[in-house]
C-alpha positions as CSV (number, residue, x, y, z in Angstrom):
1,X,-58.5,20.5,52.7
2,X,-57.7,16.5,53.0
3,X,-57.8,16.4,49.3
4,X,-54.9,19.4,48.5
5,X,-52.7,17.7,52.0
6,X,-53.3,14.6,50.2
7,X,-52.1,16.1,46.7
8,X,-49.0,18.3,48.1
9,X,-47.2,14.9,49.8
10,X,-47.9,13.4,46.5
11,X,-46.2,15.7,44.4
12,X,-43.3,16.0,47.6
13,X,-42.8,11.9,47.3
14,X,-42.8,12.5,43.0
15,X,-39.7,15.2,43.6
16,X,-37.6,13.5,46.3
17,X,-37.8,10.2,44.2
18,X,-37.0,12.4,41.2
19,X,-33.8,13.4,42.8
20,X,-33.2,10.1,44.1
21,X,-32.9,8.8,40.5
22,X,-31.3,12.0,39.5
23,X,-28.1,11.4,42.3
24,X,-27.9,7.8,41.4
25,X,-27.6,8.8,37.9
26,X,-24.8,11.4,38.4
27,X,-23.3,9.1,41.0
28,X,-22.7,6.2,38.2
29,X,-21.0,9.4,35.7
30,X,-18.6,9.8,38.0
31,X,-17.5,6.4,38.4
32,X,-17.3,6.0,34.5
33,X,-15.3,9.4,34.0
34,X,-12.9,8.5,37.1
35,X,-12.0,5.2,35.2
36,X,-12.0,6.9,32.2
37,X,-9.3,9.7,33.3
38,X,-5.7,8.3,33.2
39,X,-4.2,8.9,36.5
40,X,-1.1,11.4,35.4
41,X,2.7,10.6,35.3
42,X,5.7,12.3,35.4
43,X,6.4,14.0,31.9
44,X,9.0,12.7,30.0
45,X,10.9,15.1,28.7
46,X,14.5,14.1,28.2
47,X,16.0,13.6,24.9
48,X,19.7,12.5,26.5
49,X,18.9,9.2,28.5
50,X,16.1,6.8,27.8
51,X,14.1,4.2,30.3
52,X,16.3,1.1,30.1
53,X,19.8,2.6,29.3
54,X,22.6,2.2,31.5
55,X,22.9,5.5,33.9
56,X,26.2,7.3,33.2
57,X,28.3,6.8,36.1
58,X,29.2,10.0,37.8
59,X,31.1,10.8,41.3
60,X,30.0,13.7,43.2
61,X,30.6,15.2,47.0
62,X,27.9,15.4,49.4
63,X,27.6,18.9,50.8
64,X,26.4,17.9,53.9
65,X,29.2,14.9,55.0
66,X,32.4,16.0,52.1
67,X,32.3,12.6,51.1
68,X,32.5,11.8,47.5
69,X,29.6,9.2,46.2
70,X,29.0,7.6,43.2
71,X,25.6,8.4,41.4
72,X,24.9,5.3,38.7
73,X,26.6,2.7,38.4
74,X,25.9,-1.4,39.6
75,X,25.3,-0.7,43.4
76,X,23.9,-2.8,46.2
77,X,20.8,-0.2,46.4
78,X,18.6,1.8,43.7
79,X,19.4,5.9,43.7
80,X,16.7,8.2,43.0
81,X,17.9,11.8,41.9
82,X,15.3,14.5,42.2
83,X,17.1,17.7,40.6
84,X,15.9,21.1,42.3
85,X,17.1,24.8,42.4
86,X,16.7,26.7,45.7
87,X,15.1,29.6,43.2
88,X,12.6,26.8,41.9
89,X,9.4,27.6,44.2
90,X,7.8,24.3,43.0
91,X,11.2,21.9,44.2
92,X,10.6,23.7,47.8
93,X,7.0,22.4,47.8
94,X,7.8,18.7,47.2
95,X,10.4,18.4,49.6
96,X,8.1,17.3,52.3
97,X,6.6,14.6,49.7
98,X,10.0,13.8,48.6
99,X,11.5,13.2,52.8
100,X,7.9,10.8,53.1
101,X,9.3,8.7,49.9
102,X,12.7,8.2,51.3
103,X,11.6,6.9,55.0
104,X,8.8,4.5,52.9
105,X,11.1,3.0,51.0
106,X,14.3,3.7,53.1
107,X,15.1,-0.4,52.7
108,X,16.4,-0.3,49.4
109,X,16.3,3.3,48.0
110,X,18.6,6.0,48.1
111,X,17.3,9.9,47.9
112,X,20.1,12.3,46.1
113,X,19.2,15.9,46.1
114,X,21.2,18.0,43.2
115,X,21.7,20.9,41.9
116,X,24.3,23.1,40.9
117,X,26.3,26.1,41.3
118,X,29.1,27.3,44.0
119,X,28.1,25.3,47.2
120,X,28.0,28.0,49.2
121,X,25.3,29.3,47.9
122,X,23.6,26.4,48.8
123,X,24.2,25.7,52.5
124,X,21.6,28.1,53.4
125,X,18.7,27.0,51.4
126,X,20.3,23.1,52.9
127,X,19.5,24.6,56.6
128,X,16.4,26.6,55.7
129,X,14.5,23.2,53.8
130,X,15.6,20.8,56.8
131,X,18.3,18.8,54.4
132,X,21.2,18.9,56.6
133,X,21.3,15.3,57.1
134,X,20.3,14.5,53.4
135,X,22.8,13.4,50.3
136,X,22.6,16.7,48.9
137,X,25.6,17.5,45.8
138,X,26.2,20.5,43.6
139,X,27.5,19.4,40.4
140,X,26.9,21.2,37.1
141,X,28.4,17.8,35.5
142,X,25.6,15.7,36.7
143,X,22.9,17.8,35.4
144,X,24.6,18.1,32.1
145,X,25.2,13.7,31.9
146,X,21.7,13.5,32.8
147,X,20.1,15.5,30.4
148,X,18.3,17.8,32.8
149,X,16.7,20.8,31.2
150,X,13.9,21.4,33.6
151,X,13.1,21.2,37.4
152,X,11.8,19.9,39.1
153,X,13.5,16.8,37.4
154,X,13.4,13.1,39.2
155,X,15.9,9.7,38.0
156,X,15.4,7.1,39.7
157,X,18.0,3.9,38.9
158,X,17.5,0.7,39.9
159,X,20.3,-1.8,41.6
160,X,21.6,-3.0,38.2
161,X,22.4,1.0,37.7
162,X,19.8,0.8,34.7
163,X,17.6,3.9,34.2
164,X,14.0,2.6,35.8
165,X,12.0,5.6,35.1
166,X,12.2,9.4,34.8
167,X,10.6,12.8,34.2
168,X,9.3,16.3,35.1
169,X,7.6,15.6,38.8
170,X,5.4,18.4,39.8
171,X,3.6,16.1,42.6
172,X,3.4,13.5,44.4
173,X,1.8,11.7,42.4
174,X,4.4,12.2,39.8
175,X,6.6,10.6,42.1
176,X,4.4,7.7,42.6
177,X,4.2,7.1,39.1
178,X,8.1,6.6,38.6
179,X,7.9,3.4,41.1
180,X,4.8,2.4,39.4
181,X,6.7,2.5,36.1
182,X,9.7,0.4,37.4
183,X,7.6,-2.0,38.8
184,X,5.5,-2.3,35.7
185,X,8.6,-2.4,33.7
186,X,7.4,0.9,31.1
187,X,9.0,3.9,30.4
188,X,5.8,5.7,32.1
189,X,2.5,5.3,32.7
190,X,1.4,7.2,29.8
191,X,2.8,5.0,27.7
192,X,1.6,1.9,29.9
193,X,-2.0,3.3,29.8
194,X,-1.6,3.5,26.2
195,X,-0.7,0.1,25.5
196,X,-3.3,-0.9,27.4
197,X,-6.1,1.2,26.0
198,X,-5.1,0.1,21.9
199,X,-5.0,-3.8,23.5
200,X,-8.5,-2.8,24.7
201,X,-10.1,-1.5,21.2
202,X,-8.1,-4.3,19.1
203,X,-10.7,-6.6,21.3
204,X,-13.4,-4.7,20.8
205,X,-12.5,-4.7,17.4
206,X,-12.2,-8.8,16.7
């Protein structure tokens, strides 16, 4: 009877060590494939206006104060544009993202909310989403200088009223990657973890 006790906590000890190894094992996968997986950017889609050219200059009213403002342009702080459509269910789900971005960076950053079509129809969806005291403008022309084909669309222009970074932002993240682009100085971070990646195999290579 000692004998088979003896035998059956062997056989325990053999499998919880096999599983031990087994979890270590997965556990070091997982740290490979999360370095491995590029952290995604917002999509560059624009075929207009390129990372690095001058931001076309373009005056528009604020719905919310009537006051005409200038989007683009040399300007004391940077703008960043975020192009939505109260029929766009996605735009209405990155409004709360969006409102956390602006009071983070609220020293030097301006939030612009834009759209277009007859401003009426837009005061509602302004009350409904909480943007009453937000820049928000309706102006086909913006739209139209900047290229914009598909929403949600974000623009963000530095001080110097240079294009930064831009893109399809369906996250977030997406919005994250737009400052990490400026700061890196890239037109994204797909094209950033790119370079990176070919300087990595030309080493391996030599």
């Amino acid at each position: 009877m000692d004998n088979i006790l003896l035998v059956s906590n062997l056989i325990l000890w053999l499998f919880v060590i096999g599983l031990a190894l087994l979890v270590f094992a997965l556990s070091r996968q997982i740290g490979v494939l999360y370095e491995r997986v590029a952290p995604a950017g917002a999509l560059m889609i624009n075929r207009k206006l390129e990372v690095g050219a001058i931001a076309p200059v373009v005056p528009v009213q604020d719905l919310n104060t009537g006051k005409t403002i200038r989007v683009g342009g040399g300007q004391a702080r940077s703008q960043l544009l975020f192009f939505l459509s109260p029929n766009c269910p996605v735009c209405k789900t990155l409004l709360p993202a969006l409102k956390s971005v602006k009071s983070a960076e609220a020293d030097w950053l301006d939030v612009i909310f834009a759209s277009d079509g007859e401003p009426e129809a837009h005061r509602d969806f302004i009350e409904r989403q909480g943007l009453v005291g937000e820049t928000y403008v309706s102006s086909e022309a913006l739209g139209r200088q900047y290229g914009v084909s598909k929403l949600p669309f974000a623009v963000l222009i530095d001080h110097k009223g240079v294009i930064a970074s831009l893109g399809l932002v369906n996250s977030r993240e997406h919005f994250e990657s737009l400052f990490e682009s400026m700061e890196r100085g890239v037109p994204s971070l797909q094209a950033y973890l790119h370079a990176a990646n070919a300087t990595a195999l030309t080493a391996e290579q030599k």
